[in-house]
C-alpha positions in Angstrom: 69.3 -110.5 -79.7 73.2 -110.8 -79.7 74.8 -112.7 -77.9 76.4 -110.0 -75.7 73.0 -108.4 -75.2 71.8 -111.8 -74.0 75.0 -112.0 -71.6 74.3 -108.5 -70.4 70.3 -109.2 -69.9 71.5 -112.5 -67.9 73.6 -110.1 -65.5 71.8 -110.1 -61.9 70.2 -106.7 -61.8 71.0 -104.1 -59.2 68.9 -104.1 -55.9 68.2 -100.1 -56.0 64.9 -99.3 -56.3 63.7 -96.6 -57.0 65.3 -93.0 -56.6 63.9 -89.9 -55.3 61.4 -88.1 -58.0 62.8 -84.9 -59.1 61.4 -82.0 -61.6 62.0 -81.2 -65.3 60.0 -78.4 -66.8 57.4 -79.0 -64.5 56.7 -82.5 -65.1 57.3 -85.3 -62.6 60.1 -88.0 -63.6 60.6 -90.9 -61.8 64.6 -91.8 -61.5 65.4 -95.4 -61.5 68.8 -96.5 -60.9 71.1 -98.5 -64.1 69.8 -102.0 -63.8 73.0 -103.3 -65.4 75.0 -102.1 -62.7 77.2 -104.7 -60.9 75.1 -106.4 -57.6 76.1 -105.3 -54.4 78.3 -108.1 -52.8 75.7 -110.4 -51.2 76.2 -111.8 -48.0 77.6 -115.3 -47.1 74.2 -117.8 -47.6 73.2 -119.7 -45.1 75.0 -123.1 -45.4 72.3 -125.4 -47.4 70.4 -128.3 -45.8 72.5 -131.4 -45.6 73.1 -133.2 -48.9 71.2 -136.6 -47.9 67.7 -134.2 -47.5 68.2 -133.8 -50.9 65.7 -135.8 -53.7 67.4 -137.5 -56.5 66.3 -135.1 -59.3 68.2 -133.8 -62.2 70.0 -130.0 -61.5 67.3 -127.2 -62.2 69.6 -124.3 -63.8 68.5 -120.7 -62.1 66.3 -118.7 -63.4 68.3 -115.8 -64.1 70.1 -118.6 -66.9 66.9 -119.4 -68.9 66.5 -117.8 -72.2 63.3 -116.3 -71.2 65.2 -114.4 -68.3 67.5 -112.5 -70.9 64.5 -111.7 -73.1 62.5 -110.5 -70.2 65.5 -107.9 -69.4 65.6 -106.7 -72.7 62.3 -106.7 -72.6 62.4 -104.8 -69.4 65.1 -101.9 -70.4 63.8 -101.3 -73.8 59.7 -101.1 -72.9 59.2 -102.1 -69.1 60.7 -98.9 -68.1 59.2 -96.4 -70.4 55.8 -98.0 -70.0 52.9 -95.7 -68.6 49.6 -97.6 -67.6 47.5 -94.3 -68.2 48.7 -94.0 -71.7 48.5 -97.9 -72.5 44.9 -97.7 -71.4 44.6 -94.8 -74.0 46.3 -96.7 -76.5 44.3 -100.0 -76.2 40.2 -99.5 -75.4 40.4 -103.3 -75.1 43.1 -103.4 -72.4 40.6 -104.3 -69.5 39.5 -107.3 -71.5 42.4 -108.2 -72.6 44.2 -108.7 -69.2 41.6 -109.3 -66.8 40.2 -112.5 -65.9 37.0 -114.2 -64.6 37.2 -117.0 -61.7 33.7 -119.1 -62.2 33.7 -120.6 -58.3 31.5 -123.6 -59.1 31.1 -124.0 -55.2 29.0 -121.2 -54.9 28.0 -120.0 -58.2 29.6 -116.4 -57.3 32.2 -115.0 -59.7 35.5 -113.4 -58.9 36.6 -110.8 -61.5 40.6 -110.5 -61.3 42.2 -107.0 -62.9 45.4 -107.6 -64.1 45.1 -104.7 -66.5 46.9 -102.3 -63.8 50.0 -103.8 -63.7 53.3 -103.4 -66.1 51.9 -105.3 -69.1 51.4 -105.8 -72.7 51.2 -108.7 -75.1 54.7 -109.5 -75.3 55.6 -108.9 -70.9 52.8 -112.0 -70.6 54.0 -114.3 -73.5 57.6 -113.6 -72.3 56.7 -114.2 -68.3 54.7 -117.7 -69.8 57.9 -119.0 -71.5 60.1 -118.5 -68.6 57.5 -120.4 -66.3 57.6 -122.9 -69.3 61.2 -123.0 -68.9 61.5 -123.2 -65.0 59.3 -126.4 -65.3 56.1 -124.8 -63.5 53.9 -127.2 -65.1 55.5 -130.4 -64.5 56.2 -129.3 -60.6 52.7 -128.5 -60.2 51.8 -131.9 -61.8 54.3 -133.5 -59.6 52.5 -131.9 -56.6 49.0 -133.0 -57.3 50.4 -136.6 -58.2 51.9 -136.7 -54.3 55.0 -136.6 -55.2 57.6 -135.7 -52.4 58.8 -132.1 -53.8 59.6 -131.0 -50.0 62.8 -132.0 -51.1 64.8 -131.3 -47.8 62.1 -133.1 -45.9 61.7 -136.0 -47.9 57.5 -135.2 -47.8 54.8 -134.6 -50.2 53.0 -131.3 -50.2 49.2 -132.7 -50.5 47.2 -130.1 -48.6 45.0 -130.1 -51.8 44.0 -133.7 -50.6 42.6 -131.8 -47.3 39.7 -130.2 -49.7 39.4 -132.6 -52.4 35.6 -132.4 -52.5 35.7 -133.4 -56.4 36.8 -137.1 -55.2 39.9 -136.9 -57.3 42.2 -139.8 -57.1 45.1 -138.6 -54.3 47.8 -141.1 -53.4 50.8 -140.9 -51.5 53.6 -143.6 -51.6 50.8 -145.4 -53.0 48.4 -145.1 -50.6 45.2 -143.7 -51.1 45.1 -140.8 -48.5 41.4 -139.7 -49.1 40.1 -143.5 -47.7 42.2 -145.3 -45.8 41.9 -145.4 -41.7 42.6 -142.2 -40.0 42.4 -140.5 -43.9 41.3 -137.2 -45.1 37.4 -138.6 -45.4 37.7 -140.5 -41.8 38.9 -137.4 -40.0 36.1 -135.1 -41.9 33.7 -137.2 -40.7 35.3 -137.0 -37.1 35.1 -133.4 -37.2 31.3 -132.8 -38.6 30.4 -135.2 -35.6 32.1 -133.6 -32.7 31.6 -129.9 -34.2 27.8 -130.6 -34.8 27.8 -132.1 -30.9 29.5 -129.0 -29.0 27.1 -127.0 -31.3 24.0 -128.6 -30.7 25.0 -129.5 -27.0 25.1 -133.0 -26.9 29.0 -132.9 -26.1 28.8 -131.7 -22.5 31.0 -130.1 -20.2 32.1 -132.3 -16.4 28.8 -130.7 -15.1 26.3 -131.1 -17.7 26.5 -127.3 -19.1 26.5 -126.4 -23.3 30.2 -125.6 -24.4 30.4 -122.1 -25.3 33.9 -120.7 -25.1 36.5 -121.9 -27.3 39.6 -121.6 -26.7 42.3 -122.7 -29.2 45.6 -123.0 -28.1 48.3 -123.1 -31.2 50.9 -121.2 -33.1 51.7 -120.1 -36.6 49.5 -122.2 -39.0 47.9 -123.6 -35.9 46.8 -120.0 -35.2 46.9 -117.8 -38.1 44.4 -120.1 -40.0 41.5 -120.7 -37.8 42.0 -116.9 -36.3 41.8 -115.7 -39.6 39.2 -117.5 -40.9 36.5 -117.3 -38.2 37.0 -113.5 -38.3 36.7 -113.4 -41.9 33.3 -116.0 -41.4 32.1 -114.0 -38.3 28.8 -112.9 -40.5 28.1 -117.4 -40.1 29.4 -117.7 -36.9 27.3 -118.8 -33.8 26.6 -115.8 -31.7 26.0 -117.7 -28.5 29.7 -118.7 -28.9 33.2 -116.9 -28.0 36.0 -117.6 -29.5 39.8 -117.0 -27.9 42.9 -117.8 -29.8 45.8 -118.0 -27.7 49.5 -118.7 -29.4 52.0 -116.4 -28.0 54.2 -117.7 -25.2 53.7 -113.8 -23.5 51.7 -115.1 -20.1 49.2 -111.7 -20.9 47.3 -113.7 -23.8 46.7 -116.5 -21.8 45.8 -114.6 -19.0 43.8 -112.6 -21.0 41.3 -115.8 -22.3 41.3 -117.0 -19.4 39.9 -114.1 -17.5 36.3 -114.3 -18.3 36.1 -118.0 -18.9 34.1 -120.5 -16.8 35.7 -123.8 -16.3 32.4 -125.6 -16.7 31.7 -124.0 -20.3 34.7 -124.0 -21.5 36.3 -126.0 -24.5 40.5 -126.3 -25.2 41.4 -127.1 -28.8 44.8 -127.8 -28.4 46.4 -127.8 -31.8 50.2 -129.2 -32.5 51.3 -131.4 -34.9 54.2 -132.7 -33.0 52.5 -131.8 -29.9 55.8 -130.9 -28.4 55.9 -127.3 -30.0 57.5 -125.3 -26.6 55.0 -121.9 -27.1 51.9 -124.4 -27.3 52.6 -127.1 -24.7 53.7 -124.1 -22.1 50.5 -122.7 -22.6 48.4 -125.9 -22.9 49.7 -127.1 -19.7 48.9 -123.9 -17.9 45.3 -123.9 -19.2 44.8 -127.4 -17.4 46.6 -126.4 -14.2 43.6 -123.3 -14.8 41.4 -125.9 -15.1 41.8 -128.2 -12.6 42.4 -125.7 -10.1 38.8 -123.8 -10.7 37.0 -127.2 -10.6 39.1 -128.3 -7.3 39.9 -131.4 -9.5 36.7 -132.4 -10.5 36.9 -131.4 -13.8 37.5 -134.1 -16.5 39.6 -133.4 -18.8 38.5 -135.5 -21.7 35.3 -133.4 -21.8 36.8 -130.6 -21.8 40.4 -130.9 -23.8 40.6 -132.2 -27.5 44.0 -132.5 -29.6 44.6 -131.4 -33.1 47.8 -133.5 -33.3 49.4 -136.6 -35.2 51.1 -137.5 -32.0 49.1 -139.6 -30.0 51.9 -141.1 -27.4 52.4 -136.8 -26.1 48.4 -136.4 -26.1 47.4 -139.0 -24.5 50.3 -138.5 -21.6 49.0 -134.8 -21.5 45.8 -136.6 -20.3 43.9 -135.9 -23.6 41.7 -139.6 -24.2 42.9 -140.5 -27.9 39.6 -140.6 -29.0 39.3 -137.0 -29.2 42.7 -136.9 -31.1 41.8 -135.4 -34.7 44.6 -136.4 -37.0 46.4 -134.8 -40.1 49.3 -136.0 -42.3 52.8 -135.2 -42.1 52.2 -133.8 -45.6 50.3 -131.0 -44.4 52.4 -127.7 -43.7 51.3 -125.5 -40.8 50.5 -122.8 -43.1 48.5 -125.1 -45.2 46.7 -126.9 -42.5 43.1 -124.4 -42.1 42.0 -127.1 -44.4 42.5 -129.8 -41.9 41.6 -131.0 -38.3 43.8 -127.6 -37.5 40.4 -126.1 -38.8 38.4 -127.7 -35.4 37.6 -124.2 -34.3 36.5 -122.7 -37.6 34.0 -126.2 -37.9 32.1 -125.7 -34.8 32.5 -121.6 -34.9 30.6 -121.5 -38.8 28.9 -125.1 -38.5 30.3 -128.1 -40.4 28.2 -127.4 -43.6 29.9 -123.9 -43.7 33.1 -125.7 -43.4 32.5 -127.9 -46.5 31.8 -124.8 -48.4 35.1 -123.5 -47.5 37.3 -126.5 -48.7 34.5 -126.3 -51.8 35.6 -123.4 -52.9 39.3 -123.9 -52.6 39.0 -127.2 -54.4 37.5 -125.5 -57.7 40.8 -122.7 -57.2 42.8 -125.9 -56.8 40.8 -127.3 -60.3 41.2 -124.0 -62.0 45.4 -124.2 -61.1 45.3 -127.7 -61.9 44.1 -127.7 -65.3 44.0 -124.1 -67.0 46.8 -122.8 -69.5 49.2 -121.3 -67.9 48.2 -117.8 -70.3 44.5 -117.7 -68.6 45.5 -119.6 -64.9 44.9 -116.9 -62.5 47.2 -117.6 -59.6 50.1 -118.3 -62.4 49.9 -114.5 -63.5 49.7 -113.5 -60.3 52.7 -115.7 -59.3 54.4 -114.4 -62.6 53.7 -110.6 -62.1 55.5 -111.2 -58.8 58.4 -112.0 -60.1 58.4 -109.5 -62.5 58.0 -106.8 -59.9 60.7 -108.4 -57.7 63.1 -109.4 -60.1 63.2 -106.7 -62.7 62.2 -103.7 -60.8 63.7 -104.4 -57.8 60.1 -104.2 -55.8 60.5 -105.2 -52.3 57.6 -105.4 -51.2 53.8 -106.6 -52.0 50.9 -104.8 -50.4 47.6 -107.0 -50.0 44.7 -104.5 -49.0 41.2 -105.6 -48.7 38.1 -103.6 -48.5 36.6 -105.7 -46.2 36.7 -105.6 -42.2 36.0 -109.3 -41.7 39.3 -109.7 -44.1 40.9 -108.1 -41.3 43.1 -110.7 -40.2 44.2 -111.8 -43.6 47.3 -109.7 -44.8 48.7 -111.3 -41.4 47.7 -114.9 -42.8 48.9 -114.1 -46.4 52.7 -113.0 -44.4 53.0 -116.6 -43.2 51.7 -117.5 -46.4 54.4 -115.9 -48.4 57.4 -115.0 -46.1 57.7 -118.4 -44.9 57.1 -120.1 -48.2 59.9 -118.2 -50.1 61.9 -116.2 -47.5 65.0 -118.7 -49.0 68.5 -117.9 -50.3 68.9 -121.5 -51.4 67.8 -123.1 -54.8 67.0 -127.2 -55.3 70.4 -127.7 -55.6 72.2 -126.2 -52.7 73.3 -123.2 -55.0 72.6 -119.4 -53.6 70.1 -117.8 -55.8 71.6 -115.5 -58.3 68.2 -113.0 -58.0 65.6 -111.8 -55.4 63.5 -114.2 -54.1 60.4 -113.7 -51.3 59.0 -110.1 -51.6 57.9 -108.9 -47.9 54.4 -109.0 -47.9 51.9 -106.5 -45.8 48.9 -105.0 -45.7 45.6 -103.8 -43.7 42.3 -103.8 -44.4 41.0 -100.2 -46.2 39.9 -97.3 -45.5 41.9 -97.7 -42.1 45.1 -98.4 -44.3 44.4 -95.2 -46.3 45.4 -93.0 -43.0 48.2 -94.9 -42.5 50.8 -95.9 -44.8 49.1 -95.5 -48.2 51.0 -91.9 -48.4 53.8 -94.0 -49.0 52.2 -96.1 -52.0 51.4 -92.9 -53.3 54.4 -90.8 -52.8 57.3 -92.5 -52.1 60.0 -93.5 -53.7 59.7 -97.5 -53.7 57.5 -99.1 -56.3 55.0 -101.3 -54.3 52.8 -103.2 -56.3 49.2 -103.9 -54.7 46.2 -106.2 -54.4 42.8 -104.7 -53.6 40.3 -107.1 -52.7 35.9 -105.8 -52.8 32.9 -107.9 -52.2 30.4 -106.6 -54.2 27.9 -107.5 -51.7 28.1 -106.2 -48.1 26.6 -108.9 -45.5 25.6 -105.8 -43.5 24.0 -103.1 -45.5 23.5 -100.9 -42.9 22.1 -96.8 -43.8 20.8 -98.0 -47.0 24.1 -99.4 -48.1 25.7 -96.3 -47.9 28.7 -97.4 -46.0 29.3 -100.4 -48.8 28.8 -97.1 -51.7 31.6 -95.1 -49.8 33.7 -98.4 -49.4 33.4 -99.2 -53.0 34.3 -96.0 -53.9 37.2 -95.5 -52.3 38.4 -99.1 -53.5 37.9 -98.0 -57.1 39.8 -94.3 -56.2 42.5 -95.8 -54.4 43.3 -97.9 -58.0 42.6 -95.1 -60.4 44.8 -92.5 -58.4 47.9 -95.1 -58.0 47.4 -95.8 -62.1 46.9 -91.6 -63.3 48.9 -89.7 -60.3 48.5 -85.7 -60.9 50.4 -83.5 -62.9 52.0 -80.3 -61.7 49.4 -78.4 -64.5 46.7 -80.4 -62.9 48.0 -78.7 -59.3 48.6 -75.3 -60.4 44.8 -75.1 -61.8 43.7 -76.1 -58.3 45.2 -72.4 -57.5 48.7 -74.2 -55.1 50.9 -71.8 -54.6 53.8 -73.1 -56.9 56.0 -73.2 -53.9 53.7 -76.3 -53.0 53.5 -77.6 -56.3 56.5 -80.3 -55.8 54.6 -81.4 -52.5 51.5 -81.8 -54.2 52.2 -84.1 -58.0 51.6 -87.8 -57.6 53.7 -89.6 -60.0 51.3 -92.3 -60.6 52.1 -95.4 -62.5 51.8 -97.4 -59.6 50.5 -100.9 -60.4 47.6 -102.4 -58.7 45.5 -105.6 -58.9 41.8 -105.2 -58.3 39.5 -108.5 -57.3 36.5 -108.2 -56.8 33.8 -111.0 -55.4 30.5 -110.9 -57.2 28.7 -111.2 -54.3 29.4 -111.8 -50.5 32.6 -113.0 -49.7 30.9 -116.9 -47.9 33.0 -119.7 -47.3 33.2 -120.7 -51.1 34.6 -117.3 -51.7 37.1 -117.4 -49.0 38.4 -120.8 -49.8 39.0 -119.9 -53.3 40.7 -116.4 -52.5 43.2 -118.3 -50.0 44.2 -120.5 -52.5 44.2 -118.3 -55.2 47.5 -117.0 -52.9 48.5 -120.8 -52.4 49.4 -121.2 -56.1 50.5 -117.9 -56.5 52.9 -118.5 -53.9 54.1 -121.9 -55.5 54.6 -120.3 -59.1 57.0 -117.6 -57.3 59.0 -120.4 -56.1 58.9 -122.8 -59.1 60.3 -120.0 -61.3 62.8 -119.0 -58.4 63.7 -123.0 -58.3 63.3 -122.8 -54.2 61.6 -125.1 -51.5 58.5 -123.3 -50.9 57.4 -126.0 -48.4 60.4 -126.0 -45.2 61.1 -123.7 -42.8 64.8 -123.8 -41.6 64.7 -120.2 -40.4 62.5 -120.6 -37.5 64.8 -123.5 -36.3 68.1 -121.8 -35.0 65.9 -119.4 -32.7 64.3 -122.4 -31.3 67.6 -123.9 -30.1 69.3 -120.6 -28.6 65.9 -119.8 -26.7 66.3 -123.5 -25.0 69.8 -123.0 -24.0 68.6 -119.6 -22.8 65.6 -120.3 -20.7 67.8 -122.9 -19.0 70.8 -120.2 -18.2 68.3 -117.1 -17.1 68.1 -119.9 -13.7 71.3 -119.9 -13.5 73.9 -117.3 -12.4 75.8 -115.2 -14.4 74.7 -113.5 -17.9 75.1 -117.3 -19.8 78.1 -119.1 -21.6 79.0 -118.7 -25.2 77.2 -115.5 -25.9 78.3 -112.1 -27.8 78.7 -109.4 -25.4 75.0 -107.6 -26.6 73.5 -110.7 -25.8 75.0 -111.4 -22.5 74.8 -107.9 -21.6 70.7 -108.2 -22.3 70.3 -111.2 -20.3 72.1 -109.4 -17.0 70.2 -106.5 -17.7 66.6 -108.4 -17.5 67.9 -110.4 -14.6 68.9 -107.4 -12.6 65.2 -105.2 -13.8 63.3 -108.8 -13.3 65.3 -109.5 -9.7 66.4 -113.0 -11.4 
């Protein structure tokens, strides 16, 4: 390449997607708009976190000023946007091979085929997107992550959930202390959990009156939700059935109200999950499920039999009445949206049973192995992370669909949203710089055939390219009507795939005797990428661990490349404050003090229809 033509490939590329299909000589053609026009003006960032927050590192340059960026834009104008999946399948009988790969989950024995062979590649796109997470220093922040390392830059913290499921007794220090073994550690509040789980479950742990816990109720938001509802939906097949399980996290009195309805006091067990234990939404709706409490059991109930905390504050749980002994710790290390793995994961240990609940950190560890140690060429979350960032950054994808085939995966695109959106949803690279490219893809999804009816018209027909994951279990745990339903579900999952990939021609219309007035209505454009994994067997716990993680590191190698803090969350703070000064104000009179006039027009409005 010339130096101009390396200039040019460096310029950020446009964010217009794709344009409406038209017609020539029958055949569709898929407009795409220049991708070496100049960006549209970007807004003003967000001012960047304060310089002090900041670690001592050398500047990382953006990722749009690596070599391999320039190479991958020239690589993407003179073959990414002429390529056609159905004719690079016809052109390569090995293709399938030769970019699919095979997870071997040592936790459960149970492969888990990944398809990359769908997606915009050849030979050269996956050598080029290698080198540029060569150059972005992937490998040495993922070693700096596994070696405890404080790469939560702004918050001065390590990112160690992979101590939470370190099964394989690897050596994990932080500050250098080992966090597996010392008091109140990773191995100390494991064994905490398999005690108390296997006591509600067995009914030794008794309720103020000598009755067998069976409702659950955990009380938590975002990770302290998302995680355990997700999981013990997606484990219901190993759940106890004698058990019921109510997830309450929103601040809207209805889902409270709601758990509570069909509860008995003196069955009934409170996870109360909060790191800080001072989180508004959870300690609102804590305190009212203990005034529900005591009020049904005219004060006799005890709340120590009845209430446990999922917190590292023990000063807040123990004034909330909570005794400290049934306080199971985590690590200020441990995001929200990483914290399943931890004591956040209570619910999901006595729901599935403790040994259930090793599997599932089993099988994330040998995800977290295979990340860990596997060239970056055959690491499976790394492609994924990479083919990411090839969607986002050099076709201007916007968005990431993640639809399984599974209806016990139901609650998992919502999990994977967190996941994602919160991870990279930044402007701001490491060092304090506005990103120069798109970061943070919006993620969504639900689980198939249901989605089919819904928005997949769009994935077929629209004009946005949105690439897509398509999860299977080979194995149904119920294979009801002589596995008939599982057949028709498989099927579809392998349609769904083949139909994005080879679209239909208007020729292939017009022999289905369409009038040619419908003709246009009726061609599918195809070349729509897709990702197909499928589980060789049941999705378990092993399975599940692994296919969470899987998007873990996925998510990390998205952000390494982009040079961003996957690991804060400054955005949810400013709400936060304004709602406080808010709540405060809707007692007051008047519409509140420093307000814009929608805002202030809003809050009269709801005093005046509420009688405020």
């Amino acid at each position: 390449m010339t130096e101009k033509q390396v200039e040019k490939a460096r310029a950020p590329s446009s964010l217009v997607g794709y344009a409406p299909a038209t017609l020539s000589f029958g055949r569709p053609v898929l407009q795409r708009a220049s991708f070496h026009d100049p960006p549209a003006p970007r807004p003003p960032p967000h001012d960047p976190p304060p310089s002090n927050h900041r670690r001592p590192l050398p500047k990382m340059p953006q990722a749009s000023s690596l070599p391999a960026w320039a190479e991958l834009q020239a690589h993407r104008d003179n073959v990414g946007k002429n390529f056609v999946l159905k004719e690079a399948f016809a052109n390569d009988t090995d293709r399938f091979a030769k970019f699919s790969r095979t997870f071997k989950n040592d936790a459960s024995g149970t492969d888990i085929l990944f398809d990359f062979s769908k997606n915009f590649l050849t030979d050269e796109t996956l050598d080029l997107l290698v080198k540029l997470a060569e150059q972005a220093g992937l490998e040495k922040k993922r070693d700096a992550m596994f070696a405890g390392e404080k790469i939560n830059f702004t918050e001065k913290r390590a990112v160690y959930h992979a101590a939470l499921r370190n099964v394989g007794g690897w050596d994990m220090k932080v500050d250098g202390v080992d966090v597996m073994n010392n008091d109140g550690g990773v191995n100390s509040v494991l064994n905490h959990m398999k005690e108390f789980s296997e006591q509600v479950r067995s009914g030794e742990w008794k309720g103020f009156t000598g009755k067998k816990l069976t409702t659950i109720i955990n009380v938590g938001i975002g990770g302290s939700d998302l995680g355990p509802v997700m999981v013990t939906e997606a484990l219901k097949h190993y759940g106890a059935r004698d058990m019921t399980l109510h997830f309450v996290s929103n601040i809207d009195g209805t889902h409270m109200a709601e758990a509570l309805a069909n509860s008995d006091p003196e069955t009934t067990l409170f996870l109360i999950a909060s790191k800080t234990f001072t989180t508004a939404e959870t300690t609102t709706n804590a305190n009212t499920a203990k005034s529900w409490f005591l009020e049904k059991t005219d004060g006799k109930g005890e709340i120590a039999k009845h209430f446990v905390a999922l917190s590292t504050n023990e000063e807040e749980v123990t004034k909330f009445g909570i005794d400290a002994k049934n306080m199971f710790g985590f690590e200020s290390w441990v995001g929200g949206r990483y914290s399943v793995w931890s004591a956040i994961g209570l619910s999901v240990a006595i729901y599935v049973g403790y040994d259930n609940f090793h599997k599932f950190l089993a099988g994330a560890h040998a995800m977290d192995k295979h990340f860990r140690e596997t060239p970056l060429k055959e690491n499976i979350p790394v492609l994924g992370g990479l083919l990411s960032v090839w969607y986002s950054d050099f076709f201007q994808a916007q968005t990431h669909l993640v639809a399984p085939f599974d209806q016990y995966l139901h609650r998992f695109p919502a999990y994977l949203q967190q996941l994602s959106m919160e991870s990279n949803g930044k402007t701001i690279t490491s060092d304090g710089s506005p990103a120069k490219y798109t970061t943070g893809p919006i993620l969504f999804g639900e689980p198939c055939t249901n989605a089919q009816h819904s928005f997949f018209q769009l994935v077929h027909q629209g004009t946005k390219l949105i690439p897509a994951d398509f999860i299977l279990a080979a194995k149904s745990h119920n294979p009801i009507g002589d596995n008939v339903h599982q057949k028709m579900l498989a099927s579809n999952y392998f349609a769904q795939a083949e139909a994005l990939m080879v679209g239909k021609t208007a020729d292939q219309v017009r022999a289905e005797g369409a009038p040619e007035e419908l003709v246009p209505h009726k061609i599918f454009l195809g070349n729509r990428p897709t990702t197909s994994i499928l589980v060789g067997g049941h999705i378990g716990p092993a399975e599940l661990g692994a296919l969470i993680v899987y998007y873990e590191h996925l998510t990390f190698t998205e952000a390494a490349v982009w040079d961003i803090n996957a690991f804060d969350q400054w955005g949810v703070e400013l709400g936060k404050v304004l709602a406080k000064k808010i709540l405060k104000e809707l007692d007051e009179p008047g519409n509140g003090d420093g307000h814009d006039a929608s805002t202030g027009g809003l809050i009269g409005a709801f005093k005046k229809y509420s009688n405020l």
